[in-house]
C-alpha positions in Angstrom: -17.7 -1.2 29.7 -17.6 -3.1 33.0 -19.6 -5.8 31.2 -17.1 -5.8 28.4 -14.3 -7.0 30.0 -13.6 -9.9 27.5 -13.9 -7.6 24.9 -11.4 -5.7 26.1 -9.1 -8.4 26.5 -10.0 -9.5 22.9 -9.1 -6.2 21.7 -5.3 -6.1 23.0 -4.8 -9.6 22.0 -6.3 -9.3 18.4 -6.8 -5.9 17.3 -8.3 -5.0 13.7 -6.3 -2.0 13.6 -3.5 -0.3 16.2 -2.6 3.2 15.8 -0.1 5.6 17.3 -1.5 8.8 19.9 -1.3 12.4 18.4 -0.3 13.7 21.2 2.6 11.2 22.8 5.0 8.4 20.9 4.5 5.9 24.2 0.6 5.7 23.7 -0.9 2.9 21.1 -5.0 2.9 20.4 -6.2 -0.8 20.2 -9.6 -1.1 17.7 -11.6 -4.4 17.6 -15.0 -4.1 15.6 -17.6 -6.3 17.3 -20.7 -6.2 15.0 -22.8 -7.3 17.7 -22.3 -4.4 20.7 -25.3 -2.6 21.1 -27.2 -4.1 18.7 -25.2 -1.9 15.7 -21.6 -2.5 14.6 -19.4 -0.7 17.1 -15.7 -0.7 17.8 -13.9 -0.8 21.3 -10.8 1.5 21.3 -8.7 0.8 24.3 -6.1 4.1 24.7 -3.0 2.2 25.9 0.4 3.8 27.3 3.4 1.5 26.7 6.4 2.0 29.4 10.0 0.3 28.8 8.9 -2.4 31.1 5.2 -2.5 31.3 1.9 -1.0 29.8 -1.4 0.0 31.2 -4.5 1.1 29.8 -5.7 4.7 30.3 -9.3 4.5 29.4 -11.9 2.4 26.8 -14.6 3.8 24.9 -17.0 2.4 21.8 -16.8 4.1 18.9 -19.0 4.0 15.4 -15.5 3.9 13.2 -12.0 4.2 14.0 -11.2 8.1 13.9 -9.0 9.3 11.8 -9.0 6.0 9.3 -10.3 7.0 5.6 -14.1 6.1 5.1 
């Protein structure tokens, strides 16, 4: 991902999809779909934790679809 890092900030400024955490209310998931990463369509999910003042990304990953979307 350190290569990635306009990806990432095209992913928090216009995500294809945003989805709340399972496990807390104050963490979003950012997906973008970027057709070209790797050679095969993959997404970029950024894991982001959202403060009353602030927010911070927790981690990245690429992903082949957006988990727990319908296929």
């Amino acid at each position: 991902m350190a290569f990635q890092m306009h990806r990432l900030a095209e992913t928090l400024a216009d995500p294809d999809a945003v989805r709340p955490s399972r496990s807390s209310q104050s963490i979003r998931l950012y997906d973008r779909l970027y057709p070209d990463l790797r050679g095969k369509n993959r997404y970029v999910c950024l894991v982001v934790k959202r403060e009353k003042t602030y927010g911070f990304i927790l981690t990245g990953y690429l992903a082949r679809s957006i988990k727990g979307a319908s296929a």
